[in-house]
Structures are given as structure tokens and as C-alpha cells.
FISEDREN-823336 format. One record per residue: x, y, z of N, C-alpha, C in turn; residue in three letters; chain; residue number from 1. Coordinates in Angstrom, 2 decimals. Each point is the difference from the previous one (the first is absolute). Layout:
BEGIN
[[X, Y, Z], [X, Y, Z], [X, Y, Z], ALA, A, NUM] ...
This chain:
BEGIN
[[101.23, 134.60, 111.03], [-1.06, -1.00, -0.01], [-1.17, 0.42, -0.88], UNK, A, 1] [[-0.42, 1.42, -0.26], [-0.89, 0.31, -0.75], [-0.16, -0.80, -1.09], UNK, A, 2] [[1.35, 1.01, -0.73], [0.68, -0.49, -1.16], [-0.30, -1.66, -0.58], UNK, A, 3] [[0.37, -0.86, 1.02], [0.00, -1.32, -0.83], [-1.27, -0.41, 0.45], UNK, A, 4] [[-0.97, 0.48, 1.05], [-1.51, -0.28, -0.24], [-0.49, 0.13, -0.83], UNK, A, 5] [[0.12, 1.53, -0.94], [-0.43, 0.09, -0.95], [0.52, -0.16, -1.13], UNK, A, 6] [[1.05, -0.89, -0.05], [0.35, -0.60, -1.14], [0.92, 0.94, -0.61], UNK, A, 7] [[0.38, 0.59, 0.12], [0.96, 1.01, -0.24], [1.47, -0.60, -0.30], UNK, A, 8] [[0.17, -0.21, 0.86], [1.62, -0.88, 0.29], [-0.56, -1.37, 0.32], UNK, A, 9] [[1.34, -1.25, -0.47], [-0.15, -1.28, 0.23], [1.12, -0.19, 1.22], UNK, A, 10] [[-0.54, -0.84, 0.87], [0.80, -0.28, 1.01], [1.07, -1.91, -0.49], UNK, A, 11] [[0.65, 0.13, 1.09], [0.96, -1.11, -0.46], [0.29, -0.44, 1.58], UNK, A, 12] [[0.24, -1.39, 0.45], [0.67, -0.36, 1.20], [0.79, -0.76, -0.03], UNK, A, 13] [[1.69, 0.20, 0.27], [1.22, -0.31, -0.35], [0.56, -0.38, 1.58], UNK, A, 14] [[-0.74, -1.50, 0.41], [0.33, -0.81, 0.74], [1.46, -1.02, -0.48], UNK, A, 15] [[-0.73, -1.23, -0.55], [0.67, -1.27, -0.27], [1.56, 0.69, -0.70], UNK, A, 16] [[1.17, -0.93, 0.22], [1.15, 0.10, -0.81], [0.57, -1.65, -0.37], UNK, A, 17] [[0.76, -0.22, -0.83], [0.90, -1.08, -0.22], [0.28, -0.86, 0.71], UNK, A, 18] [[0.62, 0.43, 1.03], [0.73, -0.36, 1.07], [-0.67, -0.79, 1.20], UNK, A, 19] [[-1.19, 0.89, 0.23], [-0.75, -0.21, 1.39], [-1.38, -0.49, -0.57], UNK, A, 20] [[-0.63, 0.49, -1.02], [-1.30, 0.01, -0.70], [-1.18, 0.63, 0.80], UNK, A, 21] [[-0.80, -0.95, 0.62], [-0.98, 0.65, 1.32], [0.23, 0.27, 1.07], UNK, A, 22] [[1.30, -0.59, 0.76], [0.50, 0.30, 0.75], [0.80, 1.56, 0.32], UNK, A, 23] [[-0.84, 1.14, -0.03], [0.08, 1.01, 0.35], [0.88, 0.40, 1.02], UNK, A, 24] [[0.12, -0.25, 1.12], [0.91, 0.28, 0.44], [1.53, -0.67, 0.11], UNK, A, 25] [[0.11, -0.41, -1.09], [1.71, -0.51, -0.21], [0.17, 0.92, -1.59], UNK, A, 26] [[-0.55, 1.11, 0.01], [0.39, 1.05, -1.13], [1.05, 0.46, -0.32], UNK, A, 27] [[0.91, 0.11, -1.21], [1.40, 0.38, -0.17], [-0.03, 1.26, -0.07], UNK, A, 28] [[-1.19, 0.60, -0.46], [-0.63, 1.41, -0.44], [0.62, 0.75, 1.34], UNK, A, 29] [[0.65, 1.33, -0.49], [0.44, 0.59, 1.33], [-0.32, 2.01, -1.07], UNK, A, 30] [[0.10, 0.20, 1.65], [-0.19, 1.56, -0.25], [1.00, 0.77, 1.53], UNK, A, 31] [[0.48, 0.92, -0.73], [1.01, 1.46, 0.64], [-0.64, 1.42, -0.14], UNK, A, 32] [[0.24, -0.14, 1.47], [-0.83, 1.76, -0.17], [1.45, 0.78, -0.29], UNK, A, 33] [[-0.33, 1.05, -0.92], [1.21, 0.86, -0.64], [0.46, 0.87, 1.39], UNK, A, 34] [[1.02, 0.73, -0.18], [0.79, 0.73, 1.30], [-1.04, 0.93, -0.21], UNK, A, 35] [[-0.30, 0.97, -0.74], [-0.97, 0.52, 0.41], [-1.55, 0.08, 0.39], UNK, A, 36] [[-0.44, -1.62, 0.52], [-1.14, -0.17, 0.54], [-1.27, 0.27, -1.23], UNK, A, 37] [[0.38, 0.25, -1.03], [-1.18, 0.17, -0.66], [-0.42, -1.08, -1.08], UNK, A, 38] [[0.55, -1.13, -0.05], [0.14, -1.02, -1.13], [0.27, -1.47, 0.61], UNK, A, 39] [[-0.84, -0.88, -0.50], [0.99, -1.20, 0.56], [0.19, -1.16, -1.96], UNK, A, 40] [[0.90, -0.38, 0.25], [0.49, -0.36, -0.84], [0.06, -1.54, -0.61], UNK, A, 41] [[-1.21, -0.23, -0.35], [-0.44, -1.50, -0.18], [0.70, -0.98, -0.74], UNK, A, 42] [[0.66, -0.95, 0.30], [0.95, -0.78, -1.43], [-0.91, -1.65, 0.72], UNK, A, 43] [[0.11, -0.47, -1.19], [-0.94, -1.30, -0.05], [-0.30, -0.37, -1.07], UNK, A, 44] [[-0.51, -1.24, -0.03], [-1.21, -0.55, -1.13], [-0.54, -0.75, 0.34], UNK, A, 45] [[-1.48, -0.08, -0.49], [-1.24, -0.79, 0.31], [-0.70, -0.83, -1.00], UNK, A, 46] [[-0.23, -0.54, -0.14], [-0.54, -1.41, -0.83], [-1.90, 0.44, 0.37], UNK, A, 47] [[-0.31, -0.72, -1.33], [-1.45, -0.19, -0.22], [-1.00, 1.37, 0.35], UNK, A, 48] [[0.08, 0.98, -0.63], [-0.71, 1.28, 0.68], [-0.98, 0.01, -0.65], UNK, A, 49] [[-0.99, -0.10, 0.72], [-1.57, 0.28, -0.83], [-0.03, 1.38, -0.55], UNK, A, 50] [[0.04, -0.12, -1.24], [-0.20, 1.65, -0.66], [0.93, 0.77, -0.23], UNK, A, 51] [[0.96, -0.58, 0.31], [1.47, 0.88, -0.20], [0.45, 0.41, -1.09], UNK, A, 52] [[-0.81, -0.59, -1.29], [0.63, 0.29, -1.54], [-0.75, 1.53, 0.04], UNK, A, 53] [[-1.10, 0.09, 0.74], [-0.33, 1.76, -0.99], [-0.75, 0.90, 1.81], UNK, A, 54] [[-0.28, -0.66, 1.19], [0.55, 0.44, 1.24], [0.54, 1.12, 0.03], UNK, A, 55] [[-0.56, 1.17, 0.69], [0.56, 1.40, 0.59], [0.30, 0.50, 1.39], UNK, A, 56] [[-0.20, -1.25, 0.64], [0.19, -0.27, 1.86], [0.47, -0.92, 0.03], UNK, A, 57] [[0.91, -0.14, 0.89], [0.36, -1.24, 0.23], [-0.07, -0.44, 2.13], UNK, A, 58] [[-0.35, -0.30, 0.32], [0.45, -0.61, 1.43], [0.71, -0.75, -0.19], UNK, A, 59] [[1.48, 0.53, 0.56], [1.25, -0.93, 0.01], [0.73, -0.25, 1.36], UNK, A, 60] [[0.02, -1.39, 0.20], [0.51, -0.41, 1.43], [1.18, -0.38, 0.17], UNK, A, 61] [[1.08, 1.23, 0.71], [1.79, -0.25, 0.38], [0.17, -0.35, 1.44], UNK, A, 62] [[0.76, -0.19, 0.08], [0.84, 0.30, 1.46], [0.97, 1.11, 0.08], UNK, A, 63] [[-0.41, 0.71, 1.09], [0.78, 1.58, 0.20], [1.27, -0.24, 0.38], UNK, A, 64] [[1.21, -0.03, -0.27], [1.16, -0.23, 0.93], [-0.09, -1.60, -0.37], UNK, A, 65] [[-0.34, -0.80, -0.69], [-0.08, -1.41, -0.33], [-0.64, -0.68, 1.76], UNK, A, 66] [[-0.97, 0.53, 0.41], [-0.16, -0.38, 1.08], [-1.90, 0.67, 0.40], UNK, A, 67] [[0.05, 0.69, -0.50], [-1.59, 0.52, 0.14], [-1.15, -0.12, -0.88], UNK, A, 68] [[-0.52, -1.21, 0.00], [-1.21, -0.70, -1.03], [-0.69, 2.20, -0.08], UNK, A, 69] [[0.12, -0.10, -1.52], [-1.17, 1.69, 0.14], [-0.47, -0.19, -1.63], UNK, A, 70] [[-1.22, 0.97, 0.06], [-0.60, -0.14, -1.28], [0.03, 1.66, -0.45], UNK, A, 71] [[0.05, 0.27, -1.29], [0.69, 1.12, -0.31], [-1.38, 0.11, -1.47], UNK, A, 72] [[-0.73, 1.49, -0.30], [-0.42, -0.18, -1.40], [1.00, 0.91, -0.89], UNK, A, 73] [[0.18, -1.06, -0.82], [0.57, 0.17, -1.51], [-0.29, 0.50, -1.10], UNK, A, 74] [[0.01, 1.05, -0.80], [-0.27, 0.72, -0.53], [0.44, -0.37, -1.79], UNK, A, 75] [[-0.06, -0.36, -1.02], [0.56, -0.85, -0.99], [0.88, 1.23, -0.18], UNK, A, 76] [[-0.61, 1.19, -0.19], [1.03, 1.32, -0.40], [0.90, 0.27, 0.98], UNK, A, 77] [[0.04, -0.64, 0.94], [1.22, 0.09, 0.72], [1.66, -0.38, -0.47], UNK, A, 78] [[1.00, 0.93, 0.22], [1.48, -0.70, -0.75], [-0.06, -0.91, 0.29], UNK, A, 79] [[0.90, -0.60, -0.89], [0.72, -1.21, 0.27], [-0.88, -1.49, 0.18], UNK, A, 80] [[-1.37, 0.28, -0.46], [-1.26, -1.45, 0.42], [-0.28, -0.28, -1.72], UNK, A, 81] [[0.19, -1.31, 0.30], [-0.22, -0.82, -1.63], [-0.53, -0.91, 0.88], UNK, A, 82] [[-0.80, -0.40, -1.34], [-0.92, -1.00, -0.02], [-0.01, -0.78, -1.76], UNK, A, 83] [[0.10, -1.64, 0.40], [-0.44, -0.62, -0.95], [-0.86, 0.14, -0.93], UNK, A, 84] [[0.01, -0.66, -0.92], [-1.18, -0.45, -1.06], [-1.06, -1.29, 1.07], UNK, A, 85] [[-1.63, 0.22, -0.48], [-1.08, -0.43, 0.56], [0.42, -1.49, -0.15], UNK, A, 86] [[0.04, -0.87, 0.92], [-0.73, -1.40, -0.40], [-1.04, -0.19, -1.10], UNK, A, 87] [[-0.26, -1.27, -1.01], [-1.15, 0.00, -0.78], [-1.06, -0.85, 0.62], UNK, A, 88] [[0.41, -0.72, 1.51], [-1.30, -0.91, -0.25], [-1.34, 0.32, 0.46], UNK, A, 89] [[-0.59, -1.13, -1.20], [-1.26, -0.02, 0.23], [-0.91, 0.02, 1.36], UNK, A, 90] [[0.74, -0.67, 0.93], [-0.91, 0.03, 1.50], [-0.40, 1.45, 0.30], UNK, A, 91] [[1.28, 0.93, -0.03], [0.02, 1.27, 0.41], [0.07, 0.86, -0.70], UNK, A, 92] [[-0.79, -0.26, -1.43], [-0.46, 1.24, -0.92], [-0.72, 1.52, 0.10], UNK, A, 93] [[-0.55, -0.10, 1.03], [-1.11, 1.61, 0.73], [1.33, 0.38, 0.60], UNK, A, 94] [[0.95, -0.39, 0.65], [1.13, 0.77, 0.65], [1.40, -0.98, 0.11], UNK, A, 95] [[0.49, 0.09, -1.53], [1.42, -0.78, 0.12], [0.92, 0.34, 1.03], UNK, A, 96] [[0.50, -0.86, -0.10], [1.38, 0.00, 1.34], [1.47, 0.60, -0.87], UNK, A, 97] [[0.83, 0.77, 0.55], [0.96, -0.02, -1.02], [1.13, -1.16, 0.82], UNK, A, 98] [[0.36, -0.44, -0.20], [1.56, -1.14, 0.25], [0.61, 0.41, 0.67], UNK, A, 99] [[0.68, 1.24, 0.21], [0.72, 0.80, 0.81], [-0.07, 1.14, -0.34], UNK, A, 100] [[0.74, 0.63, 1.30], [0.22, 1.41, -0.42], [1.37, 0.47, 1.52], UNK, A, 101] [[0.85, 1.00, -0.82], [0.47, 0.12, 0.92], [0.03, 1.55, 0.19], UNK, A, 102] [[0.85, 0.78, 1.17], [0.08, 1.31, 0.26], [1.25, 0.20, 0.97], UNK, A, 103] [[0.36, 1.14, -0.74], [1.27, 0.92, 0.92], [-0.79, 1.11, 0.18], UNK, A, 104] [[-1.38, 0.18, 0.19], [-0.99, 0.98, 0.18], [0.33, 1.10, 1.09], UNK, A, 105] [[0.00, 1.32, 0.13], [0.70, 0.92, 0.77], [-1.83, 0.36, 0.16], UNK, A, 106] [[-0.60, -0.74, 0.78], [-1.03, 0.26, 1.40], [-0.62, 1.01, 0.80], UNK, A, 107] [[-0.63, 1.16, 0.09], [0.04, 1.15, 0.98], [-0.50, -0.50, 1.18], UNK, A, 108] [[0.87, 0.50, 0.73], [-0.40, -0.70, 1.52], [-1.67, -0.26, 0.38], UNK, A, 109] [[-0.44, 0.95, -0.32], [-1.62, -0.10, 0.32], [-1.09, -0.81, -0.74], UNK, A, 110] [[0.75, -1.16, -0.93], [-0.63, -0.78, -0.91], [0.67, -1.28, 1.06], UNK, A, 111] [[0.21, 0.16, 1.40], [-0.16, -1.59, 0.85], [-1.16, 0.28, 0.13], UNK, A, 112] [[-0.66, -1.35, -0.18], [-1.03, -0.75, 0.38], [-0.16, -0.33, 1.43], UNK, A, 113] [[-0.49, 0.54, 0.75], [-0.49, -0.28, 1.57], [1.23, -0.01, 0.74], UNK, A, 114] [[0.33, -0.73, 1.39], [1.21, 0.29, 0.86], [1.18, -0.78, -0.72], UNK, A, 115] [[1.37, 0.72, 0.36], [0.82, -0.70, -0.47], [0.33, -1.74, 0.61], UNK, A, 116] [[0.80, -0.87, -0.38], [-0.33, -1.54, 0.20], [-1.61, -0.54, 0.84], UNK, A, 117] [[-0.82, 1.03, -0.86], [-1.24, -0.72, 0.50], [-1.10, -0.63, -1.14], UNK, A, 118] [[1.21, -0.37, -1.19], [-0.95, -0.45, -1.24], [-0.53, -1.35, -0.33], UNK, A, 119] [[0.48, -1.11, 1.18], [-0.50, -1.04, 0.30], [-1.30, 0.00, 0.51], UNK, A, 120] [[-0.58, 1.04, 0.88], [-1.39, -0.08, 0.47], [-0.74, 0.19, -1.06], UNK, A, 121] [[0.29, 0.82, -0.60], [-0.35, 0.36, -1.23], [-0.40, -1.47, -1.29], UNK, A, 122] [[0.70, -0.71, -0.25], [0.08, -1.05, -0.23], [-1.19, -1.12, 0.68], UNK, A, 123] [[-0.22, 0.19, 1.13], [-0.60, -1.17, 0.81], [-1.27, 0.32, -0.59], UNK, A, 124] [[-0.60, 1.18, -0.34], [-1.46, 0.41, -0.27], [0.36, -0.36, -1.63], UNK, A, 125] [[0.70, -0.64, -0.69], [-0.33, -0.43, -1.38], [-0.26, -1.81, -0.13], UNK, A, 126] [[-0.59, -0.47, 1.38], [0.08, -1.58, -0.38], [-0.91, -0.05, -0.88], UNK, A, 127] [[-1.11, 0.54, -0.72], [-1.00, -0.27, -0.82], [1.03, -0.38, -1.44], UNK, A, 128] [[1.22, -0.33, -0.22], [0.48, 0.08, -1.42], [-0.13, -1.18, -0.51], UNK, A, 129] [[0.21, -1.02, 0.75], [-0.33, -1.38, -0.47], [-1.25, -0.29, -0.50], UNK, A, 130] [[-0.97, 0.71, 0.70], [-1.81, -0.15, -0.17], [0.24, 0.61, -1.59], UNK, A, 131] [[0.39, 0.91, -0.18], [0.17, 0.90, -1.04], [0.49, -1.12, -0.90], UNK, A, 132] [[0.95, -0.77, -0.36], [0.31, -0.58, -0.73], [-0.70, -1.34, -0.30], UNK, A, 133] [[-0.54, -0.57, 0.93], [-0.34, -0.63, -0.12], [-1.80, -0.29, -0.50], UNK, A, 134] [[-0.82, 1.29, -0.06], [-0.90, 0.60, -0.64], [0.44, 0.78, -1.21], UNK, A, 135] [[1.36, -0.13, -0.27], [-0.39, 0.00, -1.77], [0.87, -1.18, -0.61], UNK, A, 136] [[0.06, -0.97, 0.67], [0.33, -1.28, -0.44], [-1.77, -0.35, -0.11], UNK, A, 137] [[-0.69, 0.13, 1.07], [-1.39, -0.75, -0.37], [-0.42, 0.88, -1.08], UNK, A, 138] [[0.44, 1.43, -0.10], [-0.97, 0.93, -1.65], [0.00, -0.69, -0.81], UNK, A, 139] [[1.62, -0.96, -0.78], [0.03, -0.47, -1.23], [-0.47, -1.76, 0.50], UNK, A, 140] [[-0.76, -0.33, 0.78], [-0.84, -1.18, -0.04], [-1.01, -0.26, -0.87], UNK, A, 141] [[-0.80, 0.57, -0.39], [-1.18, -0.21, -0.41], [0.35, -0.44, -1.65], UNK, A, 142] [[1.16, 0.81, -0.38], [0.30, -0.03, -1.21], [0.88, -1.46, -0.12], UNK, A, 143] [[0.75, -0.71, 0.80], [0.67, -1.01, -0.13], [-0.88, -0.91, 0.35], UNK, A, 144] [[-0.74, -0.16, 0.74], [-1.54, -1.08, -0.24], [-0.58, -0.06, -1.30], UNK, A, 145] [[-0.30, 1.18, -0.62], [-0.57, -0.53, -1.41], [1.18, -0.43, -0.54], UNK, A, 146] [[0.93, 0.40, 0.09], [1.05, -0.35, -1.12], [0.17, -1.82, 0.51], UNK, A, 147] [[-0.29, -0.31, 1.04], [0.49, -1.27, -0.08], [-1.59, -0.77, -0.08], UNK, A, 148] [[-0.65, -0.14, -0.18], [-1.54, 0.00, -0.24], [0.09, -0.08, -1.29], UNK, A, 149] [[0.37, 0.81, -1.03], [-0.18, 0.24, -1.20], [1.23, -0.80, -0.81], UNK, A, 150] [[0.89, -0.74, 0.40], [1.28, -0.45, -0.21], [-0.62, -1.20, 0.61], UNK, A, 151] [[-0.79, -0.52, 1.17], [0.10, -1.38, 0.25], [-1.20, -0.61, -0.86], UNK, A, 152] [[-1.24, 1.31, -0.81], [-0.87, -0.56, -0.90], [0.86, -0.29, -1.18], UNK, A, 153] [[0.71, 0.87, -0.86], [0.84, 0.15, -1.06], [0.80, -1.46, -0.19], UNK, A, 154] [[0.99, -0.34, 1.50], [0.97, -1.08, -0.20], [-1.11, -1.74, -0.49], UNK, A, 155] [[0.57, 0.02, -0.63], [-0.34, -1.92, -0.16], [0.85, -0.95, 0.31], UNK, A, 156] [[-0.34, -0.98, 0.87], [0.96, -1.39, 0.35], [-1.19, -1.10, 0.00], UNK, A, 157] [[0.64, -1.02, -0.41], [-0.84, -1.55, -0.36], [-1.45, 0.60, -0.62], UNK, A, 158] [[0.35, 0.75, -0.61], [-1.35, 0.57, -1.40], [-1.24, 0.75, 0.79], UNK, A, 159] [[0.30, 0.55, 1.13], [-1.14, 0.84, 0.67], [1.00, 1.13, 0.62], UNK, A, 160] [[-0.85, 0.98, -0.30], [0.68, 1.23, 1.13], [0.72, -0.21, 1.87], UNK, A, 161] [[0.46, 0.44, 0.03], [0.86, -0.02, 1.64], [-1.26, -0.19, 0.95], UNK, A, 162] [[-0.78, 1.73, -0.88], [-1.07, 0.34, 1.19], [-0.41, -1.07, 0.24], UNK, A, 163] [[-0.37, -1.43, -0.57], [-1.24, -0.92, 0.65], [0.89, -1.28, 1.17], UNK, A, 164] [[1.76, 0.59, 0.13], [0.26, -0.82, 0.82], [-0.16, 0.45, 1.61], UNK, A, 165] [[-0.47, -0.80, 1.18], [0.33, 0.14, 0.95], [0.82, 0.88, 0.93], UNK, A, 166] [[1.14, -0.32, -0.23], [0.96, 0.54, 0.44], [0.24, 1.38, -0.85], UNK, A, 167] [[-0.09, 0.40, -0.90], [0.00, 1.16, -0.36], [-1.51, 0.98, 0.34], UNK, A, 168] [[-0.59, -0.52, 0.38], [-1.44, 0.77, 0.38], [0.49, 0.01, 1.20], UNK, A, 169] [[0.23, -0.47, 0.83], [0.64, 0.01, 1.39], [1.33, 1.51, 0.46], UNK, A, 170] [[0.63, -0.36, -0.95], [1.05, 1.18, 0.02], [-0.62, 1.77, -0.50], UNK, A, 171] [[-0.82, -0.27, -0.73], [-1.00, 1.02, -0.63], [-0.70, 0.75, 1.31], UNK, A, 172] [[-0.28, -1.18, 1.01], [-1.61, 0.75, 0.75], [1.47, 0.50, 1.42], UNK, A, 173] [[1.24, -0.64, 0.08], [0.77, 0.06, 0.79], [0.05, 1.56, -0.17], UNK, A, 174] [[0.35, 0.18, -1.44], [0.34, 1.42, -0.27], [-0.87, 1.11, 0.10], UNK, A, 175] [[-1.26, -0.32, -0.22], [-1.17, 0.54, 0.38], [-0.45, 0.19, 1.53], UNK, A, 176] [[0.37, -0.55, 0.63], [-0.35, -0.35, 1.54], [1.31, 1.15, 0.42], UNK, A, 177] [[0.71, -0.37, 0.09], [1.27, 0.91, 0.26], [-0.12, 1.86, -0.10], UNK, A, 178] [[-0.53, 0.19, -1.50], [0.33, 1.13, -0.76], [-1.57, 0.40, 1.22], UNK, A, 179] [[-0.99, -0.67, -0.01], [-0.58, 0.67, 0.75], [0.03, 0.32, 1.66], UNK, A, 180] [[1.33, -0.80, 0.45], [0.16, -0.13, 1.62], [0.79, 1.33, -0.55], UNK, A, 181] [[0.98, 0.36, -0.74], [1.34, 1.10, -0.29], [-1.16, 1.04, -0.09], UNK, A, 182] [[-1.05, 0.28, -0.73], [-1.06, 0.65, -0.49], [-0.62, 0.79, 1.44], UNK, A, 183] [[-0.37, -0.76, 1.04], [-0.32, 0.22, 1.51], [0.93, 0.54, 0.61], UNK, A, 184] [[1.15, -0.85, 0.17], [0.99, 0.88, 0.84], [0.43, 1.62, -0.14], UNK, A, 185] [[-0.44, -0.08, -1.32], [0.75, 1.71, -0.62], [-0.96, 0.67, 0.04], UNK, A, 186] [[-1.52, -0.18, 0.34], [-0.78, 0.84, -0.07], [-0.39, 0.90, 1.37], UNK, A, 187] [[0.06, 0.95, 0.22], [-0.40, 1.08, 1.58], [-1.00, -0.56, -0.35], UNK, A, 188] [[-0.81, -0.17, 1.77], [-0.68, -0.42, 0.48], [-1.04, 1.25, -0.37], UNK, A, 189] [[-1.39, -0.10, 0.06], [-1.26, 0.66, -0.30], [-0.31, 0.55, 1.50], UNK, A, 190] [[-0.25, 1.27, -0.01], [-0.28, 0.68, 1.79], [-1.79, -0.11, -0.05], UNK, A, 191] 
């Protein structure tokens, strides 16, 4: 934990897959502890990983025995763990997602993450992700208001600009009214 406080290492969280997507616990992702107790043996793949193109941790969530929701950290230098090329988009430029990634990753036992099939509780303390997304859907607001502001002065119909119709000033202040209700919701409250 030092480490990626201080920026040292980038962390990665290798929830969602193909198959199941957010639905976490219907994971195909499975892990085997080796006969000699010192390894467990991760095979899987996960879809959409924040940071996974250049990521040096990973939190990766299997089922032990295809039956024990557990969270395991992942090490990129670990055998057998590949990882994709980054996503390009623009939404998630400060920390691309890579597309997938998969692993036959050979695990040291002491890189589980908290009790074994107890990585759903774990889970319950991340409902903030939607807030999360949905506060950087309102970031790129401000910029799509001018752009349509500056496009409804620009456009001309029946020989006057858009801006001086009604109904387009209407949709304008809609967007404005909105971006500032999205603007509130995402902001922590002041103590």
C-alpha cells in the first residue's frame, strides 16, 4: 500500500468479464491452490480494466475450487499474466481501460486478498462506482454546452440563427439546468 500511495506502482481492478460483466459473482475466473500449498493458480479473463495497459498490481477476483468468490493481488511480473493493449478513449484518458486481459498467473498464496470466498463483502463497500461515473459524465458538460451554444449561434434556418428560436433556447437552458443538477450531485458536501 505504501508503494501505490506514493505513486510508485499503478494499481489495476480486474472485476467485470464478458460473460457476466458487473455481475461479479457469476465469474468464470477460477483459481487452484498448487499441491504444495504455496501458489494458487489463476486462469480467467476480465474485460474493461482501468489501467491495465501499463498497471503493476492488479486486484483480481476468482473463484477457488470454481466455488469461492476470493480476491487475489496480481503482480504483472508474475508467470503466465498478459495483459492487453490500453483502450484509446477519450472519456478515460487520465487512466485508460485496457479491453481485456487474461492470466494463467501462478499466484503466491499470500497475495489473497482478505478471507477466502469472502470477496463479495468486499465488493459491497465499492457502491460509490456509479457516482464515479457518472461525475465524469458531468466533467465533459460544460464543454458540450458551449459546443451546442456556439453551433446553435453559427447554424442558420429561415435567414436567422437557431439561437433566436424558442425551442432551441429551451433545450439550451434544459442542458444548462441539468449539467448544473449533475454538477450538485457529484459534489461532497462542505463540513
Amino acid at each position: 500500500m505504501p508503494r501505490l500511495a506514493a505513486g510508485e506502482i499503478v494499481g489495476a481492478y480486474a472485476l467485470s468479464e464478458a460473460s457476466s460483466g458487473s455481475d461479479a459473482l457469476n465469474c468464470r475466473a477460477r483459481a487452484q491452490l498448487t499441491a504444495d500449498g504455496k501458489h494458487y493458480i489463476l486462469n480467467g479473463e476480465k474485460m474493461w480494466i482501468t489501467n491495465a495497459g501499463f498497471a503493476d498490481l492488479f486486484t483480481v477476483f476468482a473463484k477457488i475450487d470454481g466455488e469461492k468468490f476470493t480476491a487475489f493481488l496480481v503482480e504483472r511480473i508474475f508467470p503466465g499474466f498478459r495483459s492487453a493493449a490500453k483502450n484509446t478513449s477519450w472519456a478515460f484518458a487520465a487512466h485508460p481501460p485496457a479491453q481485456s486481459f487474461s492470466t494463467t498467473a501462478k499466484c503466491p498464496a499470500e497475495n489473497l486478498l482478505g478471507d477466502i470466498g469472502k470477496a463479495n463483502h468486499r465488493l459491497q463497500h465499492s457502491e460509490h462506482r456509479p457516482l464515479q461515473a457518472g461525475a465524469m459524465c458531468v466533467g465533459g458538460g460544460p464543454v458540450s454546452l458551449e459546443s451546442a451554444i456556439s453551433y446553435a449561434k453559427q447554424r442558420k434556418a429561415l435567414n436567422k440563427s437557431i439561437s433566436e428560436f424558442a425551442l432551441v433556447r429551451e433545450k439550451i437552458c434544459q442542458h444548462a439546468t441539468l449539467l448544473y443538477v449533475g454538477e450538485s450531485l457529484s459534489t461532497a458536501p462542505s463540513e
